[in-house]
DRENKEKOL-805979 format. One record per residue (C-alpha): residue in three letters; x, z, y. Coordinates in steps of 0.25 Angstrom, whole numbers, always signed. Example, Ala and Ser with C-alpha at 12.3 -4.5 7.8 and 13.67 -1.06 7.14 Angstrom:
VEXZA  code     xx     zz     yy
VEXZA   ALA    +49    +31    -18
VEXZA   SER    +55    +29     -4
END
This chain:
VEXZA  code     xx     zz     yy
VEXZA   UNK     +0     +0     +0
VEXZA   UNK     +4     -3    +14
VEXZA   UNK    +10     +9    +20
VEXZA   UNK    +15    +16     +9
VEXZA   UNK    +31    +16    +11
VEXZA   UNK    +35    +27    +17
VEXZA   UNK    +46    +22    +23
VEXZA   UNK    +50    +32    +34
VEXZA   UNK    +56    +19    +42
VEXZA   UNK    +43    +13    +42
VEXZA   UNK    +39    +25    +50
VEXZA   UNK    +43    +19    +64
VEXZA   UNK    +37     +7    +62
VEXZA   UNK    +23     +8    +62
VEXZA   UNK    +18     -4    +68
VEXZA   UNK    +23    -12    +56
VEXZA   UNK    +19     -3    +46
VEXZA   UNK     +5     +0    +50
VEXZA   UNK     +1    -13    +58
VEXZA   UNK    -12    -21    +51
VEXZA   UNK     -7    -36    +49
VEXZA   UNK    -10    -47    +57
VEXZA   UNK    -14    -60    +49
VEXZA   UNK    -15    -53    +35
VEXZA   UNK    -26    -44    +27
VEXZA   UNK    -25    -32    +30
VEXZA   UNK    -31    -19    +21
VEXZA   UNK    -33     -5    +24
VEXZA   UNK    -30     -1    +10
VEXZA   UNK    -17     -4    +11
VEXZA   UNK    -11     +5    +21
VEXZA   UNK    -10    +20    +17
VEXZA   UNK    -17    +29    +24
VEXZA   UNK     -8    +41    +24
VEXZA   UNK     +7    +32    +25
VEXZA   UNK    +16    +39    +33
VEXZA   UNK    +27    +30    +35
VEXZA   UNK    +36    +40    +28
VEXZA   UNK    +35    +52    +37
VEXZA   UNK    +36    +68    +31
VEXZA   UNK    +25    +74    +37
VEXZA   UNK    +18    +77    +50
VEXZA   UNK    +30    +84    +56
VEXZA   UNK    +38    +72    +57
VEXZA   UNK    +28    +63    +61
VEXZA   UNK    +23    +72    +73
VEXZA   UNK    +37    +70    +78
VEXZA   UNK    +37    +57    +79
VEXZA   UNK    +25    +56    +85
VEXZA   UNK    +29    +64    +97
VEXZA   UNK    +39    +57    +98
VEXZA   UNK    +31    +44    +98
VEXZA   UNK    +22    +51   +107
VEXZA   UNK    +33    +53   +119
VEXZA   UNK    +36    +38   +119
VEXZA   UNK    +22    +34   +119
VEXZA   UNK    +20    +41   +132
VEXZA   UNK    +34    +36   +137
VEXZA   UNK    +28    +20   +134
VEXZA   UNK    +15    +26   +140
VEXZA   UNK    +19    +27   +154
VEXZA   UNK    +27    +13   +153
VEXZA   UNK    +16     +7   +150
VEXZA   UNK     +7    +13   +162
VEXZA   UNK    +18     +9   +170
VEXZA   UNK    +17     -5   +165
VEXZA   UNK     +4     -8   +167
VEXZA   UNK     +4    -20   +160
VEXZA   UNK     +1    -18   +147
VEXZA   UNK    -11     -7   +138
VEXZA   UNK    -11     -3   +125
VEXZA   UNK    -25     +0   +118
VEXZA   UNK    -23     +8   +106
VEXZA   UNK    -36     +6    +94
VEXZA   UNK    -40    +17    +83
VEXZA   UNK    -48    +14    +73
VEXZA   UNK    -51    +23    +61
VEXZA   UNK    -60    +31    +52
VEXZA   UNK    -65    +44    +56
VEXZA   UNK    -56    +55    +57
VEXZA   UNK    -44    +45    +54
VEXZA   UNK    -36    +52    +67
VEXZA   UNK    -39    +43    +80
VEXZA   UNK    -43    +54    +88
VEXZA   UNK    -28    +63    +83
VEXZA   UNK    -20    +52    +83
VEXZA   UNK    -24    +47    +99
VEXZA   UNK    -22    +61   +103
VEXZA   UNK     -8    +63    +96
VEXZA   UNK     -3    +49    +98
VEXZA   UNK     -8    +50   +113
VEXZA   UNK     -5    +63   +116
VEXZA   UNK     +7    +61   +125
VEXZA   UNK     +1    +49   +132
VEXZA   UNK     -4    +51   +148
VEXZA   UNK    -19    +50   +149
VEXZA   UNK    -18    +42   +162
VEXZA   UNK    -14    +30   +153
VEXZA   UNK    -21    +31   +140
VEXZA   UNK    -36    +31   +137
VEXZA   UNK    -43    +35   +124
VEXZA   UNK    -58    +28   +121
VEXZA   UNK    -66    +34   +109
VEXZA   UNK    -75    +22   +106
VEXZA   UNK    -88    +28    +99
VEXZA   UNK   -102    +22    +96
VEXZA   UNK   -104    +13   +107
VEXZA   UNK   -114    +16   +119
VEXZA   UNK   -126    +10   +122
VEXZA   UNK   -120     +4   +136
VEXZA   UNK   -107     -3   +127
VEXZA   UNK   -116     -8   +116
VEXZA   UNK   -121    -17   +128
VEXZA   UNK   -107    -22   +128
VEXZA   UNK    -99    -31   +118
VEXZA   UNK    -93    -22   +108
VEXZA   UNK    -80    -22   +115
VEXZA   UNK    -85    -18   +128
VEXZA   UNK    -81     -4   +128
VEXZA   UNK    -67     -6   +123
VEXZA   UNK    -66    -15   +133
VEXZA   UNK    -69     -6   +144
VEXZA   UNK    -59     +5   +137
VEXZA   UNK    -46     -5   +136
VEXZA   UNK    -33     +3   +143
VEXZA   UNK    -28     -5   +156
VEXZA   UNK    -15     -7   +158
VEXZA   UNK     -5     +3   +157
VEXZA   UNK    -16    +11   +147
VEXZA   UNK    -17    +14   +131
VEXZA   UNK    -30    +14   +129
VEXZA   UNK    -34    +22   +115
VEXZA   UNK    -46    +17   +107
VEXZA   UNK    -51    +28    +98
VEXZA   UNK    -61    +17    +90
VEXZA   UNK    -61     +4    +96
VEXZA   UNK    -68    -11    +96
VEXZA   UNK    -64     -9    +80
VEXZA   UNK    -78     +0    +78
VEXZA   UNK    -87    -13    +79
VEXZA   UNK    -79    -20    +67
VEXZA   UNK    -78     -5    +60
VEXZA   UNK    -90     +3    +62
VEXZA   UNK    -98     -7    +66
VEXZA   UNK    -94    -14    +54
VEXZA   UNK   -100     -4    +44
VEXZA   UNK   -112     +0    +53
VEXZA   UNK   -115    -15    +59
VEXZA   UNK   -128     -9    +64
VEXZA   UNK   -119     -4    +76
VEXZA   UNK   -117    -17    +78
VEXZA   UNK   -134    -20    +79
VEXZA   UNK   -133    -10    +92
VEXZA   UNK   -124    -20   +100
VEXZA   UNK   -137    -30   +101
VEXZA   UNK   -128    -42    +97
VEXZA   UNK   -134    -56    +98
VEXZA   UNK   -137    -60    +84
VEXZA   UNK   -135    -49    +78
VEXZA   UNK   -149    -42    +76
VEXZA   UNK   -144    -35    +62
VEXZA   UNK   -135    -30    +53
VEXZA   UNK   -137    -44    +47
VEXZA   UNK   -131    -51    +57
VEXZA   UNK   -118    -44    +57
VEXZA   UNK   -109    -53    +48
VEXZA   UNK    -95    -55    +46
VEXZA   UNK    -93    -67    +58
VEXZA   UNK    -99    -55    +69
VEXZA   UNK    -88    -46    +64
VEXZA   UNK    -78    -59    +64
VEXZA   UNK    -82    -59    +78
VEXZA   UNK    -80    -45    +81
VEXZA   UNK    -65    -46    +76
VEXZA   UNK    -65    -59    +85
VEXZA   UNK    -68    -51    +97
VEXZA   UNK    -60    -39    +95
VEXZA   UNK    -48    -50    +93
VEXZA   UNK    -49    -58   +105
VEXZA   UNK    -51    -44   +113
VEXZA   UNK    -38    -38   +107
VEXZA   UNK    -32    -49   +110
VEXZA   UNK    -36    -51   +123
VEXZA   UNK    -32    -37   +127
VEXZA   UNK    -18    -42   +120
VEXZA   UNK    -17    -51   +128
VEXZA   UNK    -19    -42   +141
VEXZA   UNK    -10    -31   +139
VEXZA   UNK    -16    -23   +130
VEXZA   UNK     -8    -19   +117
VEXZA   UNK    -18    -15   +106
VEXZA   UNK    -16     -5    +94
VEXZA   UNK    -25     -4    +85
VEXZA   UNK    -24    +10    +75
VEXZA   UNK    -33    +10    +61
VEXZA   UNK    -30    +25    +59
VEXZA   UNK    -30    +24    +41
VEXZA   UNK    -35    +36    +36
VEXZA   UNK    -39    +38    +21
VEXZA   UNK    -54    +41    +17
VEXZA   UNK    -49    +54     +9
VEXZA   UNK    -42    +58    +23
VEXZA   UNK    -53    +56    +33
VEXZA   UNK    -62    +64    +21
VEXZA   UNK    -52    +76    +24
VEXZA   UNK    -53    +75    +39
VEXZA   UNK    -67    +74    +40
VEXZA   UNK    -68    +86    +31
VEXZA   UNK    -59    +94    +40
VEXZA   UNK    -67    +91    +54
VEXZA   UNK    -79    +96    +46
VEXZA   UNK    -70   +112    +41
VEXZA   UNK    -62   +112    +55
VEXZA   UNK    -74   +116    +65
VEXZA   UNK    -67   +110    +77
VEXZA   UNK    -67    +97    +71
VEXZA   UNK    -80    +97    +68
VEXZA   UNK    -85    +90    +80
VEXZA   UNK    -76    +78    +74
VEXZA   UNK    -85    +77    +63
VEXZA   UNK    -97    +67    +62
VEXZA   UNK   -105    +64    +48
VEXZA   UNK   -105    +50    +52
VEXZA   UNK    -90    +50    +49
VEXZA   UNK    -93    +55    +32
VEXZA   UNK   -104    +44    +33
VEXZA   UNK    -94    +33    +37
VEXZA   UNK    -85    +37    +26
VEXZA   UNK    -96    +30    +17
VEXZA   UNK    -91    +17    +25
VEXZA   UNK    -75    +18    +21
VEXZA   UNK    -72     +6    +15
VEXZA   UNK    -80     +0    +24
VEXZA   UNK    -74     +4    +36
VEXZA   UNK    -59     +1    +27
VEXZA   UNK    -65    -15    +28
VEXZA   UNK    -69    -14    +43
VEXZA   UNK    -54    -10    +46
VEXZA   UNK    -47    -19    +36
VEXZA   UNK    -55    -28    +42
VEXZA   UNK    -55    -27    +58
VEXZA   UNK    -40    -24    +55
VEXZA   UNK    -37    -37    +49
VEXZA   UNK    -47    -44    +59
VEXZA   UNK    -39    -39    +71
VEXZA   UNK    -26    -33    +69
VEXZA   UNK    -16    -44    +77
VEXZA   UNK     -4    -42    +84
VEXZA   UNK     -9    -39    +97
VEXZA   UNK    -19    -30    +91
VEXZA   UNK    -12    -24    +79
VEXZA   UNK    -20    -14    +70
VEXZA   UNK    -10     -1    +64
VEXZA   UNK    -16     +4    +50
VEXZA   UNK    -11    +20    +53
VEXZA   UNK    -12    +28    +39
VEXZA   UNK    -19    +40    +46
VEXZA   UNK    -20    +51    +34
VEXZA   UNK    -10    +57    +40
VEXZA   UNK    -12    +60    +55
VEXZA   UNK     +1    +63    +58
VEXZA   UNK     +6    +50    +55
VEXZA   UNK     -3    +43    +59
VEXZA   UNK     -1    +46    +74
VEXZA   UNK    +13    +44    +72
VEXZA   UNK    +11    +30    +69
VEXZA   UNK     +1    +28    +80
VEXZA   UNK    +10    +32    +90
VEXZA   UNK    +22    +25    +85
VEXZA   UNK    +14    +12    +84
VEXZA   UNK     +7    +14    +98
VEXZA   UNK    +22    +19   +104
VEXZA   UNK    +29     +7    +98
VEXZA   UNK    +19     -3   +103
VEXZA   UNK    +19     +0   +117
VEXZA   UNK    +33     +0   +117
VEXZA   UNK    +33    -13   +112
VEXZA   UNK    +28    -18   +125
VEXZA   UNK    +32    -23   +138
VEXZA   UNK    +33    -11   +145
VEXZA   UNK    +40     -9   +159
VEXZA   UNK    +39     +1   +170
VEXZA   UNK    +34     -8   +184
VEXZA   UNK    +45    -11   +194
VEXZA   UNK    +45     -5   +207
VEXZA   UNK    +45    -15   +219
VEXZA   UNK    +57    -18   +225
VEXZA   UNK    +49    -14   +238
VEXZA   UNK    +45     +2   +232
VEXZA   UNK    +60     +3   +228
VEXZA   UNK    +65     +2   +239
VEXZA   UNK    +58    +15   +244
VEXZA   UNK    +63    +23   +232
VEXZA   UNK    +74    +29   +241
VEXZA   UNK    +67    +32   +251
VEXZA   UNK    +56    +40   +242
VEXZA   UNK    +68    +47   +236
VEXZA   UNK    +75    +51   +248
VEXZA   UNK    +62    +57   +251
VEXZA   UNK    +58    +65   +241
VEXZA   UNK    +72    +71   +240
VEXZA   UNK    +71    +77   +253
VEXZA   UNK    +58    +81   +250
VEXZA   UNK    +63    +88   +238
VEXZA   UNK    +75    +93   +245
VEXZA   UNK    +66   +101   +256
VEXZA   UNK    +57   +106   +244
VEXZA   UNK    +70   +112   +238
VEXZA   UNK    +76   +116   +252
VEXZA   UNK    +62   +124   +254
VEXZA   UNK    +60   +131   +241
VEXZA   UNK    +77   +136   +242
VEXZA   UNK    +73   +141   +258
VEXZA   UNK    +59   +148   +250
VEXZA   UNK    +69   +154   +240
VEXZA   UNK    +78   +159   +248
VEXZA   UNK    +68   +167   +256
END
């Protein structure tokens, strides 16, 4: 099976080793779901990812100061799979002021009046931003893939029932999500796109825990134990939309996510060395503003030199 080496040198480069193919079938049961690329445990791991962390924040700033280029982040996954944890963790270090989070749920009444990619349009970081997506455009080729009655609610010419809901009106959902990654691609916006793997026996003993911790209980939903009905199901849906949509400029990464610890580890690293990969420059400064540098500096010397002066006269007092 696909991530089964445990080759620690492996471990650095997870872009290759995780990355969906492009051009080629892809299947789900292939990639391990608790790979670790090697690593001994937690401990190690948690290291690297601080580590990982810093220079996310470091490529952060550069790219504000750019302004030339965003990145938008996807996660995509089964319930208690870690999308919340991993965005807190792998994010923890970044400035709010250029990072912005959107939790998609069931769409509203006012963006069901809108094409289904309205309201992902509307969230899309500008320039400068990383814009997170915890769910995405992905849930009306998942979700609405297993319960097309959802789809009924968008009041879609020609489509008056379930019926009417065949495999060329998901062709063309694939077509529209396509053209509009690429498009954004094309405009700046680097896209990466996490599946977040976890095993059916895994999400059983995280959901178990929600319902015996009483401060995770307010995590838990029933919905979730019904929708464990549709497992394979919602396997299909991914292999699927991975294999429909998973291209260079919009790659998907399969992230083995039984253990959580490693799973942030290889989102951060993958999202760290992809925007280190770009273009990045701080902006020069006009000639025109340099030219005042000394000035500003002679200035704020003095000032500081009559600061000092004045708290060595108070002192002496």
């Amino acid at each position: 099976m696909k991530n089964r080496n445990d080759d620690k040198s492996s471990a650095t480069d997870f872009e290759k080793t995780l990355r969906a193919p492009f051009g080629e079938k892809f299947h789900l049961r292939n990639h391990a779901t608790d790979y670790c690329a090697g690593f001994s445990g937690k401990d190690e791991a948690t290291a690297q990812l601080q580590q990982d962390i810093e220079s996310l924040a470091t490529l952060q700033e550069k790219l504000y100061a750019d302004n030339r280029h965003s990145v938008l982040i996807i996660f995509q996954a089964m319930d208690a799979a870690g999308k919340d944890g991993t965005i807190k963790h792998v994010m923890s270090g970044l400035n709010p002021q250029g990072c912005q989070v959107t939790s998609f749920k069931h769409p509203s009444e006012k963006e069901l009046e809108f094409n289904f990619l309205w309201r992902h349009v509307v969230a899309l970081p500008e320039k400068g931003y990383i814009g997170i997506f915890n769910r995405s455009h992905y849930e009306n080729v998942l979700v609405c893939k297993i319960h097309p009655e959802l789809v009924l609610q968008e009041r879609l010419p020609n489509i008056a029932k379930i019926s009417d809901i065949d495999k060329e009106f998901w062709q063309r959902r694939y077509d529209a999500i396509r053209n509009f990654e690429r498009e954004l691609a094309d405009n700046g916006t680097t896209i990466i796109k996490f599946f977040l793997h976890v095993s059916k026996h895994e999400q059983a003993q995280r959901l178990l825990a929600r319902l015996e911790d009483p401060e995770k209980h307010w995590k838990f939903s029933f919905s979730d134990i019904r929708e464990r009905e549709h497992w394979e199901d919602y396997m299909t849906a991914y292999e699927e939309a991975i294999n429909a949509t998973a291209r260079p400029w919009a790659p998907w990464y399969i992230v083995p996510s039984d253990k959580k610890w490693f799973a942030r580890l290889a989102v951060a690293r993958i999202i760290k060395n992809t925007i280190a990969a770009l273009p990045l420059r701080y902006p020069d400064t006009p000639a025109s503003v340099r030219k005042e540098f000394p000035a500003a500096k002679r200035l704020l010397k003095q000032e500081l030199r009559l600061k000092k002066r004045e708290k060595s006269t108070q002192g002496s007092r």
